[in-house]
Biotite code that builds the C-alpha atoms (Angstrom):
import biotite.structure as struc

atoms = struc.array([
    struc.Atom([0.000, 0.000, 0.000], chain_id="A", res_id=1, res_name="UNK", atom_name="CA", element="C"),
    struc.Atom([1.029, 3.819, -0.916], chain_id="A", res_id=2, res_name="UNK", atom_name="CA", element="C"),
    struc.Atom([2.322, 5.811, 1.838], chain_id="A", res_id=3, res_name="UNK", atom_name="CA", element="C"),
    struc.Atom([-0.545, 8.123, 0.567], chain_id="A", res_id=4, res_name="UNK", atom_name="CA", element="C"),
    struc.Atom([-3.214, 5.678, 0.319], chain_id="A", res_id=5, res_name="UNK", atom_name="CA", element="C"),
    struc.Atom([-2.462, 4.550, 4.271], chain_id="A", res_id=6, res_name="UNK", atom_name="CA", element="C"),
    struc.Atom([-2.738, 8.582, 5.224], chain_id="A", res_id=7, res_name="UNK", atom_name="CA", element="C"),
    struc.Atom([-5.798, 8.831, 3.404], chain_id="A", res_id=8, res_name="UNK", atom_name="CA", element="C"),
    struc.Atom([-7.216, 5.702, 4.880], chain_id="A", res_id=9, res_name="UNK", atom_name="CA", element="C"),
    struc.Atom([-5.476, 6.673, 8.599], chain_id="A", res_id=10, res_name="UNK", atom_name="CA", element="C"),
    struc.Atom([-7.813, 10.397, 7.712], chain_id="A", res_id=11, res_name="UNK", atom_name="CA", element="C"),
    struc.Atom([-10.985, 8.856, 7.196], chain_id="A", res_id=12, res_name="UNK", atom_name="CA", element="C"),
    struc.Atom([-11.122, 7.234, 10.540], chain_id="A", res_id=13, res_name="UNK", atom_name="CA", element="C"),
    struc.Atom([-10.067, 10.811, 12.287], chain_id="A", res_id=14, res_name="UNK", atom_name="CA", element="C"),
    struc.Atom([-13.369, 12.330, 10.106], chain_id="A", res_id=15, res_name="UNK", atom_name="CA", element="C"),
    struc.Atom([-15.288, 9.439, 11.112], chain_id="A", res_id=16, res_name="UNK", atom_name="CA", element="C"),
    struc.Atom([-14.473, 9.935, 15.237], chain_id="A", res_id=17, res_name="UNK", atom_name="CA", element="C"),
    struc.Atom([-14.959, 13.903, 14.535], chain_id="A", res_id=18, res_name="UNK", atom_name="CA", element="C"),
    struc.Atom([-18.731, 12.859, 12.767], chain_id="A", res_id=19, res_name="UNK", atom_name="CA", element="C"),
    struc.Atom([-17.386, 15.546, 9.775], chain_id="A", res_id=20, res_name="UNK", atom_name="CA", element="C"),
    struc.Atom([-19.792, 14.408, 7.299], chain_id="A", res_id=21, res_name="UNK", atom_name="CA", element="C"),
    struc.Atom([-18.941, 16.150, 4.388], chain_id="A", res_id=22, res_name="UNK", atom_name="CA", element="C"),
    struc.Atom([-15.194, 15.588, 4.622], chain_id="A", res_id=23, res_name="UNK", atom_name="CA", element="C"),
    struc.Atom([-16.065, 12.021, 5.454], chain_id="A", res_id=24, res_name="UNK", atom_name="CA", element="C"),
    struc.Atom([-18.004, 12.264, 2.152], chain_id="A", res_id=25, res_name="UNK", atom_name="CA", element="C"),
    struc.Atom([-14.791, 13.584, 0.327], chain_id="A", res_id=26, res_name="UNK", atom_name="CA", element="C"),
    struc.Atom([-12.417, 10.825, 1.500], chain_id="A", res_id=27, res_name="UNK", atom_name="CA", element="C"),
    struc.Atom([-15.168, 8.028, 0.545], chain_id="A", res_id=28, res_name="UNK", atom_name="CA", element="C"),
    struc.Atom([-15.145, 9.188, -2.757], chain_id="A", res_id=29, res_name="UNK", atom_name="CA", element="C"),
    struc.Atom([-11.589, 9.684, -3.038], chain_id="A", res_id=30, res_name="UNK", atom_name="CA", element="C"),
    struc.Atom([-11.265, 6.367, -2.053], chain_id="A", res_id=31, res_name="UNK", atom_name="CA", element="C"),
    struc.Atom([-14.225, 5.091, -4.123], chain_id="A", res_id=32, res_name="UNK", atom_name="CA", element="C"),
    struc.Atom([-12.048, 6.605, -6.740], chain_id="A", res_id=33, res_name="UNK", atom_name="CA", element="C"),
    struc.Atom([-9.190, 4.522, -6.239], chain_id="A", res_id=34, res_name="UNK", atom_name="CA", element="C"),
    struc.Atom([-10.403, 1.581, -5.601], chain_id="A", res_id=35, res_name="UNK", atom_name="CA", element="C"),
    struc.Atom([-11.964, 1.978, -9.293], chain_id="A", res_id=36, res_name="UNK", atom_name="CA", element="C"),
    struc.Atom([-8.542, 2.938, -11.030], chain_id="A", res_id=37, res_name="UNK", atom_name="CA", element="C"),
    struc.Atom([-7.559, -0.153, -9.341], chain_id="A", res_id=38, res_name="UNK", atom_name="CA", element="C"),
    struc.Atom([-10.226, -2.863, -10.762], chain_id="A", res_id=39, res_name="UNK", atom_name="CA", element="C"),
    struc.Atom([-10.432, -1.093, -14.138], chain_id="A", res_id=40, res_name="UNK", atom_name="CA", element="C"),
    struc.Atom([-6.665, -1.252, -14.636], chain_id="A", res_id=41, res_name="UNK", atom_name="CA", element="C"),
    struc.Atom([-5.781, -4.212, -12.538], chain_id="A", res_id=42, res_name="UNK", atom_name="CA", element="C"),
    struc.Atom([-2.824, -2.853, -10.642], chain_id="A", res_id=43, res_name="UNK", atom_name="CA", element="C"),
    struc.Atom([-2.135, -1.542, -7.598], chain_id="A", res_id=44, res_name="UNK", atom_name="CA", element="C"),
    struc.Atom([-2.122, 2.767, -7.307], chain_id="A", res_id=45, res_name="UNK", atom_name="CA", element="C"),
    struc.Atom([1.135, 4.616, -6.691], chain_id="A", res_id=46, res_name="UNK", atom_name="CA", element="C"),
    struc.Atom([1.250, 7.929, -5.226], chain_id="A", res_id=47, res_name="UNK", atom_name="CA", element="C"),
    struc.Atom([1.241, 9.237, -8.244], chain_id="A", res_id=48, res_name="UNK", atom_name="CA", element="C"),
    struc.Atom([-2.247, 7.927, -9.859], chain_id="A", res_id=49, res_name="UNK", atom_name="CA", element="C"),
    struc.Atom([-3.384, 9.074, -6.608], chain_id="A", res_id=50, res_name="UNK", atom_name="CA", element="C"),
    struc.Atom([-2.437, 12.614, -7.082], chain_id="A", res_id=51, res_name="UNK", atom_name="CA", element="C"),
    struc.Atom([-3.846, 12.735, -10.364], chain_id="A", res_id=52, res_name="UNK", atom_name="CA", element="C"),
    struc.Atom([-7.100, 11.431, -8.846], chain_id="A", res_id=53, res_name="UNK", atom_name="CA", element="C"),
    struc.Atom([-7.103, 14.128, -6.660], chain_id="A", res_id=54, res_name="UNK", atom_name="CA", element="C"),
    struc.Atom([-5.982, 16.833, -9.025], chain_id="A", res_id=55, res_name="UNK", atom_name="CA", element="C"),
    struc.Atom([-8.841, 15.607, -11.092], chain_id="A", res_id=56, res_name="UNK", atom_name="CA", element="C"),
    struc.Atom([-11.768, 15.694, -8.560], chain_id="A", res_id=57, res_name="UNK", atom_name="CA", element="C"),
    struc.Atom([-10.670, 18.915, -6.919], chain_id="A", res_id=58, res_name="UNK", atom_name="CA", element="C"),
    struc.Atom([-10.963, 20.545, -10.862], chain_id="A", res_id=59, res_name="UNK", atom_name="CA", element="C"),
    struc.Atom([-13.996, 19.124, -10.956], chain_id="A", res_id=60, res_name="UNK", atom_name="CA", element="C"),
    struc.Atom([-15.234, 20.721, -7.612], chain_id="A", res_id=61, res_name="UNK", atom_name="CA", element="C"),
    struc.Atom([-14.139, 24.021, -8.401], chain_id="A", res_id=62, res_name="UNK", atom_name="CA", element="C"),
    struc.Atom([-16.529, 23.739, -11.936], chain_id="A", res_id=63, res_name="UNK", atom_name="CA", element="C"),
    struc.Atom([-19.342, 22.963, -9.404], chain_id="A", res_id=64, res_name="UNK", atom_name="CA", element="C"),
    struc.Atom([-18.036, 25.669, -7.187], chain_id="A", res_id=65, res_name="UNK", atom_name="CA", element="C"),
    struc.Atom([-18.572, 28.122, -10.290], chain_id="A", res_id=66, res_name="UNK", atom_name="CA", element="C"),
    struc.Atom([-21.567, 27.121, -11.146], chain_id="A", res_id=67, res_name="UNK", atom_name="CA", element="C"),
    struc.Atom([-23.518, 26.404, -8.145], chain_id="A", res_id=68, res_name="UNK", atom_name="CA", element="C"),
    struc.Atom([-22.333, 30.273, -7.727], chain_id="A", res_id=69, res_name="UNK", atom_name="CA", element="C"),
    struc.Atom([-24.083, 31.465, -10.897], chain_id="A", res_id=70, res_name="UNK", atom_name="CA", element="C"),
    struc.Atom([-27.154, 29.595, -10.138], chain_id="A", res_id=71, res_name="UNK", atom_name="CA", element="C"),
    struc.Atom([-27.216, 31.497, -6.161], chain_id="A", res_id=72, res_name="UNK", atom_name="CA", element="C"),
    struc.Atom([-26.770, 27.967, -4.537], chain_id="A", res_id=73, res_name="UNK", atom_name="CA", element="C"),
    struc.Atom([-23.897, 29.124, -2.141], chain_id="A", res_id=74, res_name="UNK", atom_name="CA", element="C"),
    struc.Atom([-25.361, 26.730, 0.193], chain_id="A", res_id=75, res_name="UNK", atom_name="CA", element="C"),
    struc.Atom([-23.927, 23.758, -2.277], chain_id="A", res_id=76, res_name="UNK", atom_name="CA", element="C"),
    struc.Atom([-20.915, 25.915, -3.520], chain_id="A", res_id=77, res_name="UNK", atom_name="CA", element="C"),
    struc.Atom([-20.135, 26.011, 0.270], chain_id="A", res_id=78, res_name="UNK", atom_name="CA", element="C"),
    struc.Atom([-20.210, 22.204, 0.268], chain_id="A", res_id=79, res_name="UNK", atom_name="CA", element="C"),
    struc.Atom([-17.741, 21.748, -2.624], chain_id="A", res_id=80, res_name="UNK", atom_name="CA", element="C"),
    struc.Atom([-15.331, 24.492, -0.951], chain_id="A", res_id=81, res_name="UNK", atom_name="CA", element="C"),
    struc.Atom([-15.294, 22.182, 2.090], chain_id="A", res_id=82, res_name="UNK", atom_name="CA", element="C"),
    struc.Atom([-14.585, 19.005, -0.430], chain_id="A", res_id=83, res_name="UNK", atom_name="CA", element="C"),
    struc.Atom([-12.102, 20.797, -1.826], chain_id="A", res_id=84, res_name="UNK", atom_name="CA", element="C"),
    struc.Atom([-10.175, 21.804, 1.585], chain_id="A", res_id=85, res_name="UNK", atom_name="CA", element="C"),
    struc.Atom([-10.254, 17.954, 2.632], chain_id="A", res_id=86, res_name="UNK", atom_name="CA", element="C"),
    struc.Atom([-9.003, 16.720, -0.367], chain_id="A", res_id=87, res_name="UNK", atom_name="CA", element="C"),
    struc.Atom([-6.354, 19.423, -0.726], chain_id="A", res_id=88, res_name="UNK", atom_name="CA", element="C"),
    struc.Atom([-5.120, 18.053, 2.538], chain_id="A", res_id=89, res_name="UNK", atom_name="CA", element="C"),
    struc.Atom([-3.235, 15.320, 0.595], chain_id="A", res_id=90, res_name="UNK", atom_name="CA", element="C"),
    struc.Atom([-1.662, 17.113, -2.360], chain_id="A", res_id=91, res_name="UNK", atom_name="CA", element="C"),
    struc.Atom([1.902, 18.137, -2.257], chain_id="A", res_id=92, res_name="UNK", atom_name="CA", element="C"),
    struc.Atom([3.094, 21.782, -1.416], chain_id="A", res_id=93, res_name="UNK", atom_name="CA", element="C"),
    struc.Atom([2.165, 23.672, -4.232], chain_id="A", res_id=94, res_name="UNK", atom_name="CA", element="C"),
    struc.Atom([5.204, 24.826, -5.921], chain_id="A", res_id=95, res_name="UNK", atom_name="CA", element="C"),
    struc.Atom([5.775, 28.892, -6.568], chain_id="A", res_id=96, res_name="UNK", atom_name="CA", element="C"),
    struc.Atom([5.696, 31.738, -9.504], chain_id="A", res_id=97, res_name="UNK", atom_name="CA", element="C"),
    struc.Atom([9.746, 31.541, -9.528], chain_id="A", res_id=98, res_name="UNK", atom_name="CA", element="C"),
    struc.Atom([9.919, 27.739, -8.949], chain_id="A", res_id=99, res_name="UNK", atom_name="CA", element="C"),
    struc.Atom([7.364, 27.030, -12.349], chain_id="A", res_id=100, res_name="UNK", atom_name="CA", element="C"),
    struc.Atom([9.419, 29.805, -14.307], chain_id="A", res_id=101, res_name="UNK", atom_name="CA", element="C"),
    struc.Atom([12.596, 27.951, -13.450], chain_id="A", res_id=102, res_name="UNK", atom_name="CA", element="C"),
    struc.Atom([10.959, 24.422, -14.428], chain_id="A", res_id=103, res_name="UNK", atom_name="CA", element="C"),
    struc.Atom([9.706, 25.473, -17.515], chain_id="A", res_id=104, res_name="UNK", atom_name="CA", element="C"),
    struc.Atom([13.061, 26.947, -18.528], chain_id="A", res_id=105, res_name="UNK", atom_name="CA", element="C"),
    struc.Atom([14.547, 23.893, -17.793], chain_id="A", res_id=106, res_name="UNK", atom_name="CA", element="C"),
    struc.Atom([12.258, 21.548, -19.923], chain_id="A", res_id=107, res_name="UNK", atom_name="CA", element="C"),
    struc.Atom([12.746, 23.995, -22.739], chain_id="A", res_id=108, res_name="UNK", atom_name="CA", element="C"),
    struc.Atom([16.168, 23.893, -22.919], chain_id="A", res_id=109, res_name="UNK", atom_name="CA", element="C"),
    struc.Atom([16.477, 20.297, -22.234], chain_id="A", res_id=110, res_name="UNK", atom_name="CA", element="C"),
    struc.Atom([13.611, 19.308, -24.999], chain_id="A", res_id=111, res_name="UNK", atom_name="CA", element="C"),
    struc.Atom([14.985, 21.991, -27.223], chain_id="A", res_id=112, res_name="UNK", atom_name="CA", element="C"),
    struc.Atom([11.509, 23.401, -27.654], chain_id="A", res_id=113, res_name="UNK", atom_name="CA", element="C"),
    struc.Atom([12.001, 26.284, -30.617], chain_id="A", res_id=114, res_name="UNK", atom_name="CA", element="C"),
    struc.Atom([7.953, 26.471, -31.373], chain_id="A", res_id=115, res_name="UNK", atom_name="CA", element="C"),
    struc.Atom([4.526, 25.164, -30.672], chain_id="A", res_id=116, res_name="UNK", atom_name="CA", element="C"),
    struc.Atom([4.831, 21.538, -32.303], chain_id="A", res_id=117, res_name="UNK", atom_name="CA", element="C"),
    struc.Atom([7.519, 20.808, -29.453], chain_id="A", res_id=118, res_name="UNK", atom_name="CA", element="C"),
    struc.Atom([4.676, 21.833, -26.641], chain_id="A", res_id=119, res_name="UNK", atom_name="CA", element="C"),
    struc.Atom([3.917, 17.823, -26.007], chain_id="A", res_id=120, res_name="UNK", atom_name="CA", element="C"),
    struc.Atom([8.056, 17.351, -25.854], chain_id="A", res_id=121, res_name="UNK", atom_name="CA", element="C"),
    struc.Atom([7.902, 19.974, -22.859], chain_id="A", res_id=122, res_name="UNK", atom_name="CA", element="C"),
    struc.Atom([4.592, 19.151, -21.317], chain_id="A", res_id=123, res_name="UNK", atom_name="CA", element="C"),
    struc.Atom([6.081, 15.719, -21.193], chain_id="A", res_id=124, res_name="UNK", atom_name="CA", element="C"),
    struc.Atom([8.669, 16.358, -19.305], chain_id="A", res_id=125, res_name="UNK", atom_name="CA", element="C"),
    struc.Atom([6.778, 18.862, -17.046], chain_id="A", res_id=126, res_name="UNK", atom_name="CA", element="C"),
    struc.Atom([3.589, 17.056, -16.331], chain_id="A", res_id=127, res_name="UNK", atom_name="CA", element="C"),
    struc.Atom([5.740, 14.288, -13.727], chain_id="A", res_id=128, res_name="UNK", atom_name="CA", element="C"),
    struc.Atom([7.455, 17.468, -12.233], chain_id="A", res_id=129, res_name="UNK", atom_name="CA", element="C"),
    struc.Atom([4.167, 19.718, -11.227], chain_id="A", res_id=130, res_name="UNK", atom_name="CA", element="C"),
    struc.Atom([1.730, 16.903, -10.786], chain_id="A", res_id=131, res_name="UNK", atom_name="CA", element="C"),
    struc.Atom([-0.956, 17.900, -8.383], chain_id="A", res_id=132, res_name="UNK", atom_name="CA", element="C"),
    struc.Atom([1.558, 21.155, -7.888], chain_id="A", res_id=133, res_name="UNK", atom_name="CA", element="C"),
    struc.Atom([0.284, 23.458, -9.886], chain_id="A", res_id=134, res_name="UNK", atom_name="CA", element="C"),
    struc.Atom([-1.777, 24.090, -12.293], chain_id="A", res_id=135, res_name="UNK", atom_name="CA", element="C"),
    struc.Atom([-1.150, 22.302, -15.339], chain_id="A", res_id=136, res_name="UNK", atom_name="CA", element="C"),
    struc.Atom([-3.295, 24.913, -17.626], chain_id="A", res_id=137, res_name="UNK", atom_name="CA", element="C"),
    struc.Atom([-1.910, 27.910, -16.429], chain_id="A", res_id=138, res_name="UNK", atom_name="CA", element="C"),
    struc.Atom([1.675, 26.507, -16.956], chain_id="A", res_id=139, res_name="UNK", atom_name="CA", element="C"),
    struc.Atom([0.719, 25.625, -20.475], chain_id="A", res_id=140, res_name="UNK", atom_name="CA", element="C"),
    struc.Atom([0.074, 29.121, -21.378], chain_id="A", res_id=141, res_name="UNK", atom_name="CA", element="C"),
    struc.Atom([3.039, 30.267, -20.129], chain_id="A", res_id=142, res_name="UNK", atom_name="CA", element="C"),
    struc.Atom([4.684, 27.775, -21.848], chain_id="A", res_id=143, res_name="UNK", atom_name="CA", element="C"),
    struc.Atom([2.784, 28.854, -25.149], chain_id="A", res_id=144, res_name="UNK", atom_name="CA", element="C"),
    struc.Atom([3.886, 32.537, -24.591], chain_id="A", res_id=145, res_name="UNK", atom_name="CA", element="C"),
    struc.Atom([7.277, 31.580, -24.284], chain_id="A", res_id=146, res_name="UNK", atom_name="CA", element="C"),
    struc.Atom([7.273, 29.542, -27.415], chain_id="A", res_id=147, res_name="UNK", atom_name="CA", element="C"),
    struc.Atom([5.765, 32.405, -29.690], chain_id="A", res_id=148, res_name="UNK", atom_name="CA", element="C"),
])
């Protein structure tokens, strides 16, 4: 078992003896999540699937967050925000403006990226790097100004 997996699973029982509900909710499905990735693909999850588990469902939160917003729900978007918190719990320290600009300058040179058809060269290399550390989308435009 994942040193991740065991802190999630060691977290669930501390929201279960503090009856939090909706964090309790968040872990369950995190876990409900994994437990998937592991039948469909027939393997056992590294730390690393699990981040991008959790990268994926707390994008998918702050959609909801958005538009539970626009629809004056804030009762629901208020929900998702306290999803989001509990499942932020297990991702990595996010990394900094100076730290991204230094990785991206890195993959650049080492890819040799000179225009946009070498974006996938550099987003391969990144993507392992900033997993569940930042935001891949906002790196990729920065990448795509620095390549035009």
């Amino acid at each position: 078992m994942s040193e991740l997996l065991a802190q999630i699973k060691e977290s669930m029982k501390v929201a279960m003896r503090a009856k939090e509900k909706v964090r309790l909710t968040a872990i369950r499905m995190l876990l409900a999540q994994i437990k998937q990735m592991e039948v469909d693909n027939r393997v056992e999850v590294t730390d690393t699937d699990i981040l991008a588990i959790l990268d994926k469902m707390i994008k998918q939160r702050r959609d909801s967050i958005s538009q539970f917003e626009d629809a004056g729900r804030n009762e629901l978007a208020d929900i998702e925000k306290i999803e989001i918190e509990a499942l932020q719990e297990f991702m990595p320290q996010a990394l900094t403006e100076s730290e991204i600009s230094a990785l991206i300058d890195a993959a650049l040179k080492e890819s040799g990226a000179e225009s946009m058809r070498d974006m996938g060269k550099v987003m391969a290399i990144l993507k392992p790097q900033m997993q569940g550390r930042a935001d891949m989308g906002a790196v990729s435009g920065q990448i795509k100004t620095r390549l035009n």
